[in-house]
N, CA, C and O atoms as a DFTB+ gen file, in Angstrom:
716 C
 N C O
     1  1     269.979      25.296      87.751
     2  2     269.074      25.340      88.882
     3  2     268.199      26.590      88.764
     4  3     268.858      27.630      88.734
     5  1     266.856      26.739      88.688
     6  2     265.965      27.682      88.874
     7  2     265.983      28.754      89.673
     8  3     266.329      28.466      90.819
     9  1     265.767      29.757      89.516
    10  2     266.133      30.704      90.875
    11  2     264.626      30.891      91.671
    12  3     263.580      30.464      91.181
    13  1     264.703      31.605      92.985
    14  2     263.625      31.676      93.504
    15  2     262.168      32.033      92.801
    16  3     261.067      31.510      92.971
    17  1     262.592      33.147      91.931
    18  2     261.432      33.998      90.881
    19  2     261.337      32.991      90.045
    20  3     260.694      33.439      89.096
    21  1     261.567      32.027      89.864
    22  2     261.468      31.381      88.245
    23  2     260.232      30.119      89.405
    24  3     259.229      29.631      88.885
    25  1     260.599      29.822      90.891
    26  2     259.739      28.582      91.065
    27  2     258.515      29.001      91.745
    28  3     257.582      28.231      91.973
    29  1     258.537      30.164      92.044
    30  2     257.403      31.052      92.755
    31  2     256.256      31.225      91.818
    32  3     255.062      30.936      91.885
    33  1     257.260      31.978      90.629
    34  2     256.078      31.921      89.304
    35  2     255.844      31.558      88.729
    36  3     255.225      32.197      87.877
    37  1     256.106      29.888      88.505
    38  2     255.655      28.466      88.221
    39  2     254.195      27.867      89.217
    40  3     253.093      27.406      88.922
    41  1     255.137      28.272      90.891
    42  2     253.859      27.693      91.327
    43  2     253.062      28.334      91.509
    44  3     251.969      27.768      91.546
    45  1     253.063      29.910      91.742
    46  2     251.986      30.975      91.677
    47  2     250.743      30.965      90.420
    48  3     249.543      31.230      90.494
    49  1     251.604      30.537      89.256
    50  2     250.241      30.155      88.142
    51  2     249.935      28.794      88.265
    52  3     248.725      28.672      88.458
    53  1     250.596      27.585      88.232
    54  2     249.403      26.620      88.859
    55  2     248.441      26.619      90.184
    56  3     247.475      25.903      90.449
    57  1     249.030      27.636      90.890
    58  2     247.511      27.597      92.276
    59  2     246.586      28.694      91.540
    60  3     245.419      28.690      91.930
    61  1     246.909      29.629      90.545
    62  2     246.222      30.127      89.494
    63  2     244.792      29.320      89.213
    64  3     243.599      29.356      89.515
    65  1     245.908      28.447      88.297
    66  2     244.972      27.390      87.551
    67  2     244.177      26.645      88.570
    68  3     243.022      26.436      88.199
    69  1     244.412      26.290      89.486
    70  2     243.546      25.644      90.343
    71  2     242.295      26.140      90.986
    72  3     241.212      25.565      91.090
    73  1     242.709      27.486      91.454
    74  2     241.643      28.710      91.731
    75  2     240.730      28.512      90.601
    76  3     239.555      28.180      90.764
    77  1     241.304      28.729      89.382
    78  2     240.303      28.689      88.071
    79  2     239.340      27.796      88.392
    80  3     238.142      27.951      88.628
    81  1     240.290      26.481      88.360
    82  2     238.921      25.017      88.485
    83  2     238.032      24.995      89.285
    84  3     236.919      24.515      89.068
    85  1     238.411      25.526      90.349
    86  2     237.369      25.642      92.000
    87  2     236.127      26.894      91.214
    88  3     234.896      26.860      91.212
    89  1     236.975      27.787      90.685
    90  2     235.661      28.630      90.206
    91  2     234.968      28.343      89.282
    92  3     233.792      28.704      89.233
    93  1     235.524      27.653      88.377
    94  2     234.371      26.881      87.482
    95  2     233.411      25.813      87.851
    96  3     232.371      25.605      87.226
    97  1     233.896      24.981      89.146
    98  2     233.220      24.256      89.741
    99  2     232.074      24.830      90.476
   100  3     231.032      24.203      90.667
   101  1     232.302      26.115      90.911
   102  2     231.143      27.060      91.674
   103  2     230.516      27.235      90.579
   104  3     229.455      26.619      90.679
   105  1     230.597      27.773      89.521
   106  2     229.739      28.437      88.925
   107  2     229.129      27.064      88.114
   108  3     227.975      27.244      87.724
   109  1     229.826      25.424      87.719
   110  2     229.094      24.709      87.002
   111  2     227.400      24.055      88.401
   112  3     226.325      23.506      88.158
   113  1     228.040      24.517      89.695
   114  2     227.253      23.720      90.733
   115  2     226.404      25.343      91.270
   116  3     226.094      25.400      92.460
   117  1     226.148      26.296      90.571
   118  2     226.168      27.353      91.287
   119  2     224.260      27.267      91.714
   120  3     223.815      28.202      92.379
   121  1     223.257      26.086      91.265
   122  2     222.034      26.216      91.358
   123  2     221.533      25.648      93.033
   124  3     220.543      25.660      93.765
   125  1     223.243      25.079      93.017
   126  2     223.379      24.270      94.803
   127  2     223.812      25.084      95.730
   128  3     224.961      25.179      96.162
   129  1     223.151      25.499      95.943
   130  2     223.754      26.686      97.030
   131  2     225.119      26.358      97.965
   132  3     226.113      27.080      98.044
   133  1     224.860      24.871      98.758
   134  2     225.879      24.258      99.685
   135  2     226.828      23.782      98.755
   136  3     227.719      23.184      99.359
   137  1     227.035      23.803      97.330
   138  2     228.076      22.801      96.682
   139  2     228.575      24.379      96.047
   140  3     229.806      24.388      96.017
   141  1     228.186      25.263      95.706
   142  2     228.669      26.556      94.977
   143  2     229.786      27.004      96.183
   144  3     230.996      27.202      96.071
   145  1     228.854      27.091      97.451
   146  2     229.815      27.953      97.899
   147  2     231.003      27.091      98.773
   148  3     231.778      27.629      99.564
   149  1     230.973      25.667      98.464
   150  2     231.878      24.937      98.684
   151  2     233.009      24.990      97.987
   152  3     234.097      24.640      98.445
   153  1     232.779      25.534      96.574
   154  2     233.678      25.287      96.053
   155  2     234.337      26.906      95.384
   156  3     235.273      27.080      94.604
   157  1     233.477      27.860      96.010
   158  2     233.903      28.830      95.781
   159  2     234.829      29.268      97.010
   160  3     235.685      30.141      96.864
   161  1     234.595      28.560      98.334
   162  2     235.516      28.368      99.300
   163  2     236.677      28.047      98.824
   164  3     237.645      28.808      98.838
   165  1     236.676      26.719      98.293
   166  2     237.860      26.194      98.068
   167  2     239.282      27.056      96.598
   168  3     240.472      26.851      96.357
   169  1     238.179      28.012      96.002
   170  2     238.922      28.701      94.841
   171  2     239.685      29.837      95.745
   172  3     240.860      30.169      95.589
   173  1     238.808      30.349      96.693
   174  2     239.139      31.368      97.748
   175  2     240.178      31.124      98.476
   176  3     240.870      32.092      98.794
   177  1     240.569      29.769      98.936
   178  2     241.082      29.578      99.607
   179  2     243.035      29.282      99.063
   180  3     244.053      29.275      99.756
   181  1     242.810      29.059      97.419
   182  2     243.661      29.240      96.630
   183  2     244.449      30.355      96.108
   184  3     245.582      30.657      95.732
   185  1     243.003      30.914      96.316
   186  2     243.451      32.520      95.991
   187  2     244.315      33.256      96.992
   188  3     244.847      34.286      96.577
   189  1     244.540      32.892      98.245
   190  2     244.755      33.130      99.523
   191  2     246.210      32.259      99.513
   192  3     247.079      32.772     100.217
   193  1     246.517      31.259      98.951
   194  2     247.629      31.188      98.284
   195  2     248.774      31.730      97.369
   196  3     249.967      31.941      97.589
   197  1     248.235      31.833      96.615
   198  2     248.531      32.874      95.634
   199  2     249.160      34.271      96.243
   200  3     250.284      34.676      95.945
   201  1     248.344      34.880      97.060
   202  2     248.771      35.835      97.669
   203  2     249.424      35.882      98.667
   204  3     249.685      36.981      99.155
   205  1     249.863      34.736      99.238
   206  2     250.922      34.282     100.148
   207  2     252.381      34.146      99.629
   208  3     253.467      34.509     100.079
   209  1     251.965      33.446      98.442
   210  2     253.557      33.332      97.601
   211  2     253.855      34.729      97.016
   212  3     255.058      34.990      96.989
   213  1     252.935      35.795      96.489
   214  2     253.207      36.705      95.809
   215  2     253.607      37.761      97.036
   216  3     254.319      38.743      96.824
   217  1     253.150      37.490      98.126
   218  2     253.914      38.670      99.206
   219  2     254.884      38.358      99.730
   220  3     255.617      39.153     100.318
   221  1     255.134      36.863      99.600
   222  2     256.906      36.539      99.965
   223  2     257.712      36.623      98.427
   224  3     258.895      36.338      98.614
   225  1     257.515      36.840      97.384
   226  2     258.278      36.787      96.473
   227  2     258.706      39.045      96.162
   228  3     259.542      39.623      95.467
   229  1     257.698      39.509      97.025
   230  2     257.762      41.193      97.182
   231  2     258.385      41.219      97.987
   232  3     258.954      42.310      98.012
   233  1     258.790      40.343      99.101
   234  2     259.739      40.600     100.484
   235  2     261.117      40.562     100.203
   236  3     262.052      41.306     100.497
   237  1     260.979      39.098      99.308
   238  2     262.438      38.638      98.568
   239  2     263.147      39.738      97.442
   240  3     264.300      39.999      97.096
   241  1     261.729      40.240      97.067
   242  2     262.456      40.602      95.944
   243  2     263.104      42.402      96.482
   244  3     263.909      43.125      95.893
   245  1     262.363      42.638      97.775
   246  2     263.524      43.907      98.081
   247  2     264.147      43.474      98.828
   248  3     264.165      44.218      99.809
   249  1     264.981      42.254      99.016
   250  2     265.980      41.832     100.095
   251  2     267.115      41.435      99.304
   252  3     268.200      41.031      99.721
   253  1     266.513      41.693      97.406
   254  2     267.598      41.208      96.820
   255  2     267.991      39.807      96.614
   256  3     269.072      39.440      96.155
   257  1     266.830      38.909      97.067
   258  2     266.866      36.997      97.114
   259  2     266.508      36.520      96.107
   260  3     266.824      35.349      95.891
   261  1     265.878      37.106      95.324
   262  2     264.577      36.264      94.470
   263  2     265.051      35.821      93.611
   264  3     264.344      35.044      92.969
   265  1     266.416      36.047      93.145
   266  2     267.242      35.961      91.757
   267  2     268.201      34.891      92.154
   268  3     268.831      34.256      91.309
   269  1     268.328      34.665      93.582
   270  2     269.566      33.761      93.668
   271  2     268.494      32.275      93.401
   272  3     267.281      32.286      93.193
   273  1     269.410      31.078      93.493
   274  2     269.149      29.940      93.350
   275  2     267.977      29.268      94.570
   276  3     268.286      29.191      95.759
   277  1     266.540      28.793      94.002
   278  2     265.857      28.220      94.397
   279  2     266.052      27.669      95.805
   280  3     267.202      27.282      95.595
   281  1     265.829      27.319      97.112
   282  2     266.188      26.221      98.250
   283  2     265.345      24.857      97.488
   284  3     265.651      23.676      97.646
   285  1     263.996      25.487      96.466
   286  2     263.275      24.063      96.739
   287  2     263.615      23.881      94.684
   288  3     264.132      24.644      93.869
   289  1     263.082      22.672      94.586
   290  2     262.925      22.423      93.465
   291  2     261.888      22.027      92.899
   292  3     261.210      21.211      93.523
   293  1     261.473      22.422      91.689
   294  2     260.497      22.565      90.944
   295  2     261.242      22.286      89.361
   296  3     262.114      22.935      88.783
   297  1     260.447      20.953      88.921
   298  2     261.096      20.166      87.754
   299  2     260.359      19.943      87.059
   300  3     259.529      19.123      87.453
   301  1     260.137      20.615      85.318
   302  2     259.735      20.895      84.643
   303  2     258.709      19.243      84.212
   304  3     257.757      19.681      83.566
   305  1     258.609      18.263      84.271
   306  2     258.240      17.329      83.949
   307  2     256.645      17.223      85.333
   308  3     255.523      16.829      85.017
   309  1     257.118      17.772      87.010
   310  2     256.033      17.945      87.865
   311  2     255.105      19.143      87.439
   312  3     253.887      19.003      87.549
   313  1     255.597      20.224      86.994
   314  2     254.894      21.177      86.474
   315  2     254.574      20.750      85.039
   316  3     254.400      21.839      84.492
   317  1     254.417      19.933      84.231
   318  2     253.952      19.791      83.220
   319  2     252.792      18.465      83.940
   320  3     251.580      18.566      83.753
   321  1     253.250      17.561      84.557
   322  2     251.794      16.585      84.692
   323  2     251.526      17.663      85.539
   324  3     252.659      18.090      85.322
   325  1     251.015      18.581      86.386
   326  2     250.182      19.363      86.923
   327  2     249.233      20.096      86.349
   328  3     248.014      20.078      86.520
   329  1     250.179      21.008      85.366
   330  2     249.275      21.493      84.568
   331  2     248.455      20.595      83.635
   332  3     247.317      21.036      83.477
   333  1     248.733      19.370      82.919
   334  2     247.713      18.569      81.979
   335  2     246.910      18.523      83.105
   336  3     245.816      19.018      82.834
   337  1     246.990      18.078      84.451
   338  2     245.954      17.603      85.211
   339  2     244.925      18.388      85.482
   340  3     243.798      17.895      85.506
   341  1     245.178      20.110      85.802
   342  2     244.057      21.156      85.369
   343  2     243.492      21.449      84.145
   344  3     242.374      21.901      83.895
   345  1     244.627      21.059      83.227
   346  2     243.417      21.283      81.545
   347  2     242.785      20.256      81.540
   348  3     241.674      20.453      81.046
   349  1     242.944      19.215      81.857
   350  2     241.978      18.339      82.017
   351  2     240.765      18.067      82.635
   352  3     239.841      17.369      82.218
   353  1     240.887      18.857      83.949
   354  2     239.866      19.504      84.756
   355  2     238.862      20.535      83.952
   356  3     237.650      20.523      83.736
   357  1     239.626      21.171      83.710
   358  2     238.936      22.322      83.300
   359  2     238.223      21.697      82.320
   360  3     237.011      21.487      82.374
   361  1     239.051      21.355      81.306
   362  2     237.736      20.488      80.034
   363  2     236.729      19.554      80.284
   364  3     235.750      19.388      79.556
   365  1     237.006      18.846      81.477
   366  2     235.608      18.732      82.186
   367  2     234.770      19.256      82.311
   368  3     233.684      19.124      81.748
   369  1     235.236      20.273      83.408
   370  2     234.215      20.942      83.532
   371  2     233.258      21.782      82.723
   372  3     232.075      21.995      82.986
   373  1     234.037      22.276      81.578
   374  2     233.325      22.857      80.408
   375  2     231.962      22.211      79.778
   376  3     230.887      22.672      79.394
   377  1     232.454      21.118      79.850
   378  2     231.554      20.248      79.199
   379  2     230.560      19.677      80.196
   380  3     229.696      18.888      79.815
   381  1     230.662      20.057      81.460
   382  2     229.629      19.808      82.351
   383  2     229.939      18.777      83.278
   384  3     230.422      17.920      82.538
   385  1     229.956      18.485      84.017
   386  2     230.241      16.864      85.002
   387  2     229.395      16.880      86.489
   388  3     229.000      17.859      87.122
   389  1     229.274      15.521      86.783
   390  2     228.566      15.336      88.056
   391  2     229.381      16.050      89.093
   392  3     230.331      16.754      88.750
   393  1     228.988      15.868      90.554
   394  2     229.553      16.195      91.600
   395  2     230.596      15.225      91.755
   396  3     231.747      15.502      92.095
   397  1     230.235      14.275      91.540
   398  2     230.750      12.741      91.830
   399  2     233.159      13.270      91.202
   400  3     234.321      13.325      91.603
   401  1     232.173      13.475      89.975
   402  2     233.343      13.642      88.808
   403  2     234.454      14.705      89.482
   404  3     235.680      14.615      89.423
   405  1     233.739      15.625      90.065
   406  2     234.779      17.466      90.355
   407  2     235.166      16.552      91.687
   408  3     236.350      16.227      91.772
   409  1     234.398      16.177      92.576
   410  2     235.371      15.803      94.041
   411  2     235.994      15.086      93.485
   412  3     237.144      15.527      93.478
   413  1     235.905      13.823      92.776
   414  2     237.416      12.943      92.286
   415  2     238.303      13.538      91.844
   416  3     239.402      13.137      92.227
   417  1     238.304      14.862      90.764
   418  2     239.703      15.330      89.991
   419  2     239.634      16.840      91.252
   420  3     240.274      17.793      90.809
   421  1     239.041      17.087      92.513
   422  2     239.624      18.117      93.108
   423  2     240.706      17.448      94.027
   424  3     241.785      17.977      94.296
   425  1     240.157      15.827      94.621
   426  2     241.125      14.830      94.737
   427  2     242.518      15.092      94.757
   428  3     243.384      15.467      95.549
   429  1     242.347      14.623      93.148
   430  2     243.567      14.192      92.267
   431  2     244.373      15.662      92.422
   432  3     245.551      15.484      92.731
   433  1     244.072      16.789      92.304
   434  2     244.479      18.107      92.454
   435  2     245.223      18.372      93.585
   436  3     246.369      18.822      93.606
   437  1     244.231      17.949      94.928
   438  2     244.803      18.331      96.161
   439  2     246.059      17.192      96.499
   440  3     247.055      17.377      97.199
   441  1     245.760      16.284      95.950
   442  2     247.385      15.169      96.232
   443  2     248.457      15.205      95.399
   444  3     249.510      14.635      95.683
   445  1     248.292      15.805      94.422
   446  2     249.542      16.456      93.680
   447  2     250.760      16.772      94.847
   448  3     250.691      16.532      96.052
   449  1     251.721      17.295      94.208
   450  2     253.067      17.960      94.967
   451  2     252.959      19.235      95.065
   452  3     253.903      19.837      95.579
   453  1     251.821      19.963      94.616
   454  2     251.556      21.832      94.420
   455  2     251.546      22.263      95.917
   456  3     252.359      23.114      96.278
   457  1     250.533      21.639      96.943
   458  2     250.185      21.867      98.352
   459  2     251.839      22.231      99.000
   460  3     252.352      23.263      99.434
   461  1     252.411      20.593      98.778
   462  2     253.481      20.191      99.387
   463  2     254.484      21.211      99.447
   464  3     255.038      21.590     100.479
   465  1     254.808      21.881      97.617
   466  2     256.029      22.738      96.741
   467  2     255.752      24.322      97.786
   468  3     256.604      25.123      98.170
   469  1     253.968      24.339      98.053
   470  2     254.041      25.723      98.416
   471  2     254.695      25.441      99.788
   472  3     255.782      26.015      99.859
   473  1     254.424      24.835     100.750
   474  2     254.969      24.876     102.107
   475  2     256.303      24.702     102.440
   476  3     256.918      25.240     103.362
   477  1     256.819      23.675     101.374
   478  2     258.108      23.883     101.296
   479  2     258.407      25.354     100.947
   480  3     258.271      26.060     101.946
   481  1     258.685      25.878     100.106
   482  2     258.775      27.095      99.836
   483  2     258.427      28.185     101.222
   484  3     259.372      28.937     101.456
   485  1     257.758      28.281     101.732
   486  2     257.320      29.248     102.130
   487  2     258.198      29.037     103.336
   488  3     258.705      29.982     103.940
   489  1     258.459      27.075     103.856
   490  2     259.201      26.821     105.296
   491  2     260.593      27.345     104.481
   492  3     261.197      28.148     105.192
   493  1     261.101      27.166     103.497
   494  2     262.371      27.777     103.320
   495  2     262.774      29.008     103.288
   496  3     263.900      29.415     103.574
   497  1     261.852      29.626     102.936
   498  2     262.006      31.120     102.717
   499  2     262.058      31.910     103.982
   500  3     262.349      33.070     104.273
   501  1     261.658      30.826     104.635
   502  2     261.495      31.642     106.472
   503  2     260.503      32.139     106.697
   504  3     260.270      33.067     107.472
   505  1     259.672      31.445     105.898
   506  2     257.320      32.457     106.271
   507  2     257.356      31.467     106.942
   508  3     257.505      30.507     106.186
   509  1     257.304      31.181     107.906
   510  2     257.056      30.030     108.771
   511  2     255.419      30.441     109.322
   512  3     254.707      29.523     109.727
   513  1     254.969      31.661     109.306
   514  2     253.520      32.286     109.987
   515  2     252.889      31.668     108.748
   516  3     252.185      30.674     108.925
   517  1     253.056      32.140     107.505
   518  2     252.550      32.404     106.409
   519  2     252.385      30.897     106.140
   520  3     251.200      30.631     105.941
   521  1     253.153      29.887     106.074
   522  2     253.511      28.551     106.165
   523  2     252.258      27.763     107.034
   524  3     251.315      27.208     106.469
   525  1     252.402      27.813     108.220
   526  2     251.268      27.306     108.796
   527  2     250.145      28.113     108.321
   528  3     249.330      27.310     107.866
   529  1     249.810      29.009     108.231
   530  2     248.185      29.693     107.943
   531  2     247.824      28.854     106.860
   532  3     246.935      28.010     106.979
   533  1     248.570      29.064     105.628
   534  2     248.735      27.929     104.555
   535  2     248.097      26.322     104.940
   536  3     247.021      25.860     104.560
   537  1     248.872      25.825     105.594
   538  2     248.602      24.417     106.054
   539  2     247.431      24.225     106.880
   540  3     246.619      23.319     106.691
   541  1     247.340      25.269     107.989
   542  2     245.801      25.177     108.363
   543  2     244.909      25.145     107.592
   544  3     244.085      24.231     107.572
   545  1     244.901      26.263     106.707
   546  2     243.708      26.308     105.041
   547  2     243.511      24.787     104.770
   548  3     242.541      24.054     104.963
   549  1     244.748      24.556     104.259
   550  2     244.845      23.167     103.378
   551  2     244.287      22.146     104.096
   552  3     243.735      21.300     103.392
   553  1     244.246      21.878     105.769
   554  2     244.165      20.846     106.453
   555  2     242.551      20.937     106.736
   556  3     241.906      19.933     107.036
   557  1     241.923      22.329     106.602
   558  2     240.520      22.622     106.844
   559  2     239.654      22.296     105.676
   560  3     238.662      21.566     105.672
   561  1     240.388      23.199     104.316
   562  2     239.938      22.611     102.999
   563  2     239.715      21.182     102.611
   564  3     238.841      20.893     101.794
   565  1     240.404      20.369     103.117
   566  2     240.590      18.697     102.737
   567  2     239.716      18.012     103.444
   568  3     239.146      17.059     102.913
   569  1     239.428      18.395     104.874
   570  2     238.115      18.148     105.619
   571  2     236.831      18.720     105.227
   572  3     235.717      18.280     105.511
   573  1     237.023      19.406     104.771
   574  2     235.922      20.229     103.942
   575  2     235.644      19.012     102.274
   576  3     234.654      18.314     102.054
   577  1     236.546      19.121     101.642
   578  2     236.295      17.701     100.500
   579  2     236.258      16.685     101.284
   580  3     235.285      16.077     100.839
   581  1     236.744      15.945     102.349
   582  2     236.487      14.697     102.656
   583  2     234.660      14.544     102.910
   584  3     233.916      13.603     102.634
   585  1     234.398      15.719     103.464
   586  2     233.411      15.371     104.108
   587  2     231.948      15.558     102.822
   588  3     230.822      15.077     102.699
   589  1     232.640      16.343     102.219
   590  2     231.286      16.618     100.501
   591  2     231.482      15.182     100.032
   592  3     230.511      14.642      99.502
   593  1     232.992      14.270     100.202
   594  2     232.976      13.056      99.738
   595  2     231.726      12.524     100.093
   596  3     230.754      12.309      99.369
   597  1     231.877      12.332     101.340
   598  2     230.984      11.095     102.046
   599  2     229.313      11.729     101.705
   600  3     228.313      11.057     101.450
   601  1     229.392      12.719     101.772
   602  2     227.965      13.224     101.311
   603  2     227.193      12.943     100.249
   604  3     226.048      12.492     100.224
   605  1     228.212      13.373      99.011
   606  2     227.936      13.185      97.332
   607  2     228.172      12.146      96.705
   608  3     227.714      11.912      95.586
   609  1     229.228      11.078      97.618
   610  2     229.872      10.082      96.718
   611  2     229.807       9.046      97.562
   612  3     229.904       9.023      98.789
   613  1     229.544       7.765      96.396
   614  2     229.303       6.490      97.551
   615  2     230.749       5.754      96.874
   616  3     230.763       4.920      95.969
   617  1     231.916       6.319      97.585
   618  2     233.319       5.614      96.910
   619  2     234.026       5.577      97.989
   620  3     234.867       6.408      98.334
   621  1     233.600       4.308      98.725
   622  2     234.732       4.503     100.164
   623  2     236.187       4.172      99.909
   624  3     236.961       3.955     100.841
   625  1     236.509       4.140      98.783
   626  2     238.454       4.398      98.465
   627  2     238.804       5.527      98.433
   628  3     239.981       5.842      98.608
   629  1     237.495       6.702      98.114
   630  2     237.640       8.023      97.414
   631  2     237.935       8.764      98.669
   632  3     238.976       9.351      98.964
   633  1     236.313       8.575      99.685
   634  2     236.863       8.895     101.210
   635  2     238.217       8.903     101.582
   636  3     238.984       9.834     101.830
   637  1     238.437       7.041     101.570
   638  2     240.001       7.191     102.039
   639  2     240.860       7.627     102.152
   640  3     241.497       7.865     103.177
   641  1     241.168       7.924     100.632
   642  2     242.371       8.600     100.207
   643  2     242.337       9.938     100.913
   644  3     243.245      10.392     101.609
   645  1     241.141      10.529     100.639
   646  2     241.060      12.187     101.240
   647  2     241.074      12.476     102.343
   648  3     241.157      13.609     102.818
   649  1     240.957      11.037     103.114
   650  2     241.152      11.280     104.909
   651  2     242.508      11.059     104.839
   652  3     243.174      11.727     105.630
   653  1     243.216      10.164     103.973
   654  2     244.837      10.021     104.659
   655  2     245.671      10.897     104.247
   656  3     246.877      10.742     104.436
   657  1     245.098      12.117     103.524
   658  2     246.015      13.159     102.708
   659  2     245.309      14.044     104.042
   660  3     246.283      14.463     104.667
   661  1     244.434      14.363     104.526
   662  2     243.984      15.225     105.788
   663  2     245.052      14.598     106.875
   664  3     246.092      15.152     107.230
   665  1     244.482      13.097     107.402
   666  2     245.869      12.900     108.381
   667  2     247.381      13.602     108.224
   668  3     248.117      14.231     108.985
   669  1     247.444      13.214     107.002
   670  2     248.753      13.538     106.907
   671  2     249.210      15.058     106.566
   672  3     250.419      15.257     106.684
   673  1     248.612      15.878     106.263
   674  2     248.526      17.290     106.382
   675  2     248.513      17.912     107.582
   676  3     249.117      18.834     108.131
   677  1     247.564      17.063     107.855
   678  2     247.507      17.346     109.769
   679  2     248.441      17.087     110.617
   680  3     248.586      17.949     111.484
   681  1     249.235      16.049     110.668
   682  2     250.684      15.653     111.313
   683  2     251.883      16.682     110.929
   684  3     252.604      17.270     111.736
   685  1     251.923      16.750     109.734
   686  2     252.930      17.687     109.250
   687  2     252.706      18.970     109.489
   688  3     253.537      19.821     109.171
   689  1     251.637      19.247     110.037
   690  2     251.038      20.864     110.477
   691  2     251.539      21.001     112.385
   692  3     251.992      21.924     113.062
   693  1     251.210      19.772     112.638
   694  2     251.412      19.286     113.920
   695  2     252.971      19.111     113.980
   696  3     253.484      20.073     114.551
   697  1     253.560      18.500     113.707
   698  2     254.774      18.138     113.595
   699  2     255.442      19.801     113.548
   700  3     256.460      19.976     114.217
   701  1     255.043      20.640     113.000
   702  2     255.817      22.111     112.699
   703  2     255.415      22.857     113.788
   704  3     256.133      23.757     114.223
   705  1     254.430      22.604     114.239
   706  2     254.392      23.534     115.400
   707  2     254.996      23.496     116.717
   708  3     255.208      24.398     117.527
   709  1     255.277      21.958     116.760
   710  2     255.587      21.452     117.494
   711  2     257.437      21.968     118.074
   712  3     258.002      21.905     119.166
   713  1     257.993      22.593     116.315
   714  2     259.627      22.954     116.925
   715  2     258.918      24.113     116.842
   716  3     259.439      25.180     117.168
């Protein structure tokens, strides 16, 4: 079983990598003013992750926790399709892609289990503040892509999906505040 430090800094470098993609997406859209800083939002807003897990893994780690055994799990086969799914991104983007193309694989990114792994984590660890701030981001960010969907993209499945991953971000944000 993984210990806390081993799944923190698994998922701390894939919201890494994800930050990356959002910033390459700013800088491949950077002549669009409203699509740059959309998506330099959204790298920001990763980044703001990142530093959520890395100040609960400094709390843990002078409380003496970080070494014991994981609460959540993180399984080498989810962290491997995650990461292909950002090199894959990323080599997109290198090579240039529509708008159309980055909202579909920021999509595919945001419905992964990464969102999910951090909140778990953070509800186990007892950041329950840190936890919701998190989920608010995420639930604002996803309304934020749903809505560049409907703008940039004429794919009303694409919409869909990104409204029922918002619903449902949103319930589970709702649902926590609620105890």
């Amino acid at each position: 079983m993984p210990t806390t430090r081993e799944v923190l800094q698994a998922t701390i470098a894939l919201e890494k990598r994800s930050m990356a993609l959002y910033a390459r997406f700013a800088k491949t859209f950077a002549t669009h003013p409203r699509l740059h800083e959309f998506w330099f939002g959204m790298a920001r807003d990763e980044a703001r992750h990142v530093g959520a897990l890395d100040l609960v893994a400094t709390v843990l780690d002078f409380e003496g926790m970080l070494d014991r055994p994981s609460p959540v799990a993180l399984d080498d086969a989810t962290v491997a399709r995650l990461a292909a799914l950002l090199e894959r991104g990323a080599r997109e983007a290198a090579s240039g892609l529509a708008i159309e193309r980055a909202l579909a694989l920021a999509l595919e990114v945001e419905e992964t289990e990464l969102e999910d792994k951090v909140g778990d984590l953070l509800k186990a660890l007892q950041q329950h503040d840190e936890y919701e701030r998190c989920m608010r981001l995420l639930v604002h960010d996803l309304g934020e892509l749903s809505y560049m969907i409907e703008q940039y993209c004429q794919d009303p499945a694409l919409l869909q999906r990104c409204d029922e991953l918002v619903n449902h971000h949103a319930e589970t944000l709702r649902l926590s505040a609620a105890h």
